[in-house]
Backbone as a chain_set.jsonl record, in Angstrom:
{"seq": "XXXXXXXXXXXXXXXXXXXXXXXXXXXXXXXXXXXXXXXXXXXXXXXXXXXXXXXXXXXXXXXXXXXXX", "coords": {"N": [[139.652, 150.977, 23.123], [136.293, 151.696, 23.503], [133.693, 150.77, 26.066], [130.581, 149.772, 24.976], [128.203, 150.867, 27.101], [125.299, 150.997, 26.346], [124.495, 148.976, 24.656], [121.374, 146.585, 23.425], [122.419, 143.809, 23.626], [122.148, 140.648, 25.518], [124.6, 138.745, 28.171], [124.495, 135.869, 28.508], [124.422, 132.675, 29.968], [124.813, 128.816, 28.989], [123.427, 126.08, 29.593], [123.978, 122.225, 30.056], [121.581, 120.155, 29.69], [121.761, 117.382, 29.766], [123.92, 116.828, 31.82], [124.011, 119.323, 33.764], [125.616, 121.07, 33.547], [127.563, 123.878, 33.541], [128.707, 125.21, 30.763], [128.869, 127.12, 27.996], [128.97, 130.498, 27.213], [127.344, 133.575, 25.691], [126.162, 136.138, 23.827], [122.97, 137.624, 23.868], [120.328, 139.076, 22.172], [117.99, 140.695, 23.578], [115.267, 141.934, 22.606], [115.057, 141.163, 20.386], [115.197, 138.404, 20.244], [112.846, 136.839, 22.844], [112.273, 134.879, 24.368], [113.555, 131.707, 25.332], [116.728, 130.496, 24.729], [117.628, 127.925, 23.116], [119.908, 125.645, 21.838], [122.169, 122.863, 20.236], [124.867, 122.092, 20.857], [128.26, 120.932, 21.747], [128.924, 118.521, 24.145], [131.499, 118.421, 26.339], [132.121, 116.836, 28.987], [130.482, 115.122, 29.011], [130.845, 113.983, 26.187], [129.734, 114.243, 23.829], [126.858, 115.643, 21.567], [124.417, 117.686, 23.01], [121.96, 119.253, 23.902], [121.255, 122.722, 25.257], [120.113, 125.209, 27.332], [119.476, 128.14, 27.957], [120.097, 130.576, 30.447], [120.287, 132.47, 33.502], [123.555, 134.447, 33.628], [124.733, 135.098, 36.095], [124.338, 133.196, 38.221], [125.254, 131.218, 40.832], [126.074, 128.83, 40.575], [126.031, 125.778, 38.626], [123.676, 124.878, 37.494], [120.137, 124.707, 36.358], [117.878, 126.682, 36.676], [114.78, 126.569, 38.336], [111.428, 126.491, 37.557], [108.989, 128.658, 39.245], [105.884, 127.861, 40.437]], "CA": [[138.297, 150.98, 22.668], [135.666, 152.338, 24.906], [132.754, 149.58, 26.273], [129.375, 150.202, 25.001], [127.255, 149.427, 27.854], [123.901, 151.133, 25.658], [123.856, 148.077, 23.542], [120.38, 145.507, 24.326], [122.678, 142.329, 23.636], [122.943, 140.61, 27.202], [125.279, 137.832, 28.518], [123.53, 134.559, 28.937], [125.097, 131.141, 29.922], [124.102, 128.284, 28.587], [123.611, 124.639, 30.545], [123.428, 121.445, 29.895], [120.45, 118.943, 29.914], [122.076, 116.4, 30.571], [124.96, 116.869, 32.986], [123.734, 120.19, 33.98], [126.767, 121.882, 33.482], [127.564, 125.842, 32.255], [129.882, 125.277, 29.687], [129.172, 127.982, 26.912], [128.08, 131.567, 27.281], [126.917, 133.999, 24.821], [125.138, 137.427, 23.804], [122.139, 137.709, 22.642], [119.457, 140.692, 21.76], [116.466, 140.547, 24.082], [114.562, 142.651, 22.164], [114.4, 140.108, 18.874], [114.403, 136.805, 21.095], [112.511, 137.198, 24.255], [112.258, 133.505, 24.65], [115.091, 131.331, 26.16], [117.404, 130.147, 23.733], [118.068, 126.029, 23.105], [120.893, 125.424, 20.9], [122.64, 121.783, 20.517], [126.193, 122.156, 21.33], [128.823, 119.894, 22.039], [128.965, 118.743, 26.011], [132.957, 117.594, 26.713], [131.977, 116.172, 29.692], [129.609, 113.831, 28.226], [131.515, 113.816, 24.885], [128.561, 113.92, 22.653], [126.224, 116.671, 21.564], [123.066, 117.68, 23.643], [120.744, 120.452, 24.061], [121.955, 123.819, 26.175], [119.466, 126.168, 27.193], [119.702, 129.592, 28.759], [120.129, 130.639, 32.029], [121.461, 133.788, 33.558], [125.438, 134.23, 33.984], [125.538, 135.208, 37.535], [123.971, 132.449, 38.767], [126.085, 130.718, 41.486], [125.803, 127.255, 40.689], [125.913, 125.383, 37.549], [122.241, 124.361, 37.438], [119.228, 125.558, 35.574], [117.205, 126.901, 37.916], [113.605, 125.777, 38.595], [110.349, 128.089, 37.486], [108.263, 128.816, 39.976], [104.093, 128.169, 39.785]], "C": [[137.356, 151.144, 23.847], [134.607, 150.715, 25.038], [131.289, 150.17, 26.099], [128.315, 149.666, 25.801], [125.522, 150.376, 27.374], [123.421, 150.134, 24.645], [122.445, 146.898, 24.494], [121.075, 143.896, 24.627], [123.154, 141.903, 25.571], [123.711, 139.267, 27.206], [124.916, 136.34, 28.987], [124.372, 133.385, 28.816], [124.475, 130.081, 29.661], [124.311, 126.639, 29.06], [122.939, 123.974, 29.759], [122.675, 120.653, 29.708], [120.847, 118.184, 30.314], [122.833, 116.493, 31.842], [124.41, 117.623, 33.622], [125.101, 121.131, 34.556], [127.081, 122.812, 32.646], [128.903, 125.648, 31.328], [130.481, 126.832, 28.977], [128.498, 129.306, 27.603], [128.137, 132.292, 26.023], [126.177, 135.185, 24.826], [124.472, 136.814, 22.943], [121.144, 138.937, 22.8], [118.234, 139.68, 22.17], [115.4, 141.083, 23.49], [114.12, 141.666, 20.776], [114.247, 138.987, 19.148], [113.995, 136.799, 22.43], [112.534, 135.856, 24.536], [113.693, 133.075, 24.764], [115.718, 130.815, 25.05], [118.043, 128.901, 24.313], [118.809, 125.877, 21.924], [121.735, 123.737, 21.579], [123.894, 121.86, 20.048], [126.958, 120.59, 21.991], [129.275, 119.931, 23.505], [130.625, 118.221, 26.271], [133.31, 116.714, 27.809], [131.633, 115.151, 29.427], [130.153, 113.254, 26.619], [130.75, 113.644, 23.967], [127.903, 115.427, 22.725], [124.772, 116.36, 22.055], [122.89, 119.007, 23.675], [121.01, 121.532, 25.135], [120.897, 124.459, 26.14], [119.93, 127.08, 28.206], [119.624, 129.776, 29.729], [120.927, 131.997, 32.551], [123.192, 133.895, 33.857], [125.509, 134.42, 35.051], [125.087, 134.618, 38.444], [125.801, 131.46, 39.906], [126.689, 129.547, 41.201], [125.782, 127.267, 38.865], [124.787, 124.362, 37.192], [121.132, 125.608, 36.862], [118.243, 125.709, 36.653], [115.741, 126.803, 37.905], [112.184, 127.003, 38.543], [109.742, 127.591, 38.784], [106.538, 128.621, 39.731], [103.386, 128.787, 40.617]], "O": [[137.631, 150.772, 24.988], [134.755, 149.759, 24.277], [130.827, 150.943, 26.938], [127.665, 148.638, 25.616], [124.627, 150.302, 28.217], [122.401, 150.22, 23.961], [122.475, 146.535, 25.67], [120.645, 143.046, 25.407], [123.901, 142.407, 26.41], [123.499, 138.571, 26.213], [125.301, 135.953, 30.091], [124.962, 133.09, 27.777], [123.317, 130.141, 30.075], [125.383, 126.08, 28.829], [121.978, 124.273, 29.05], [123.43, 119.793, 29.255], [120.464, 117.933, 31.457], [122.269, 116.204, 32.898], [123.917, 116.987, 34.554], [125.374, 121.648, 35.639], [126.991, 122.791, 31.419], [130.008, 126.143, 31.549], [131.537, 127.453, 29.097], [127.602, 129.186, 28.439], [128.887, 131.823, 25.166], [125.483, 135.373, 25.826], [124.684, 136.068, 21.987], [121.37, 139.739, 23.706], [117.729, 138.665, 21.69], [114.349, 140.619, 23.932], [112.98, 141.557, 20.324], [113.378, 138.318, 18.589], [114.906, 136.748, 23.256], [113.269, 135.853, 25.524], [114.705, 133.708, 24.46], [114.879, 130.675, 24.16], [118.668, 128.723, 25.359], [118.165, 126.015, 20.884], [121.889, 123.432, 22.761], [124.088, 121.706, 18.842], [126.441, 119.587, 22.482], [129.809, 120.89, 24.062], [130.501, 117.007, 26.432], [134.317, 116.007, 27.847], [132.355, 114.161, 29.549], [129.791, 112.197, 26.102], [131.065, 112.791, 23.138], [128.204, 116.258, 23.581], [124.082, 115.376, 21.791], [123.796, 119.807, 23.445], [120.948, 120.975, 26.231], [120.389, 124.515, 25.021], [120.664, 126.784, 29.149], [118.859, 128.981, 30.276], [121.969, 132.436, 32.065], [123.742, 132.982, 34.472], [126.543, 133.909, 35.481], [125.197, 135.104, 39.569], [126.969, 131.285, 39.559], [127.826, 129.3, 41.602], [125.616, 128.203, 38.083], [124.976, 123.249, 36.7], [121.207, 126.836, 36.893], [117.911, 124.797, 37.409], [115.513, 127.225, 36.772], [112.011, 128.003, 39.239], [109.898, 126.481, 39.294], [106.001, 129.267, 38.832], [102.215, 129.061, 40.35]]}, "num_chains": 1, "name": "protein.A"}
């Protein structure tokens, strides 16, 4: 099967709140959610469910990285 790299869905990892650890990753379509995506997933570290938000995949580190003002 060939790899369609013309599709908009992109590769986004998704960290912790609490721990701040990349567990899950995921596509999603930039074009219908431009905003970061917060989904409450289960943490295995912490063994309970908490709050994951978005973050890019080729980040080095397993931390959400800090806006800028």
């Amino acid at each position: 099967m060939a790899n369609k790299n013309n599709t908009k869905r992109k590769l986004v990892g998704l960290v912790s709140e609490e721990s701040g650890n990349r567990t899950y990753y995921t596509k999603k379509n930039t074009m219908n959610t431009p905003d970061k995506l917060t989904l409450k997933k289960y943490d295995p570290i912490l063994r309970k469910h908490v709050k994951y938000t978005e973050t890019k995949k080729n980040l080095g580190r397993n931390e959400v990285k800090e806006k800028k003002n």
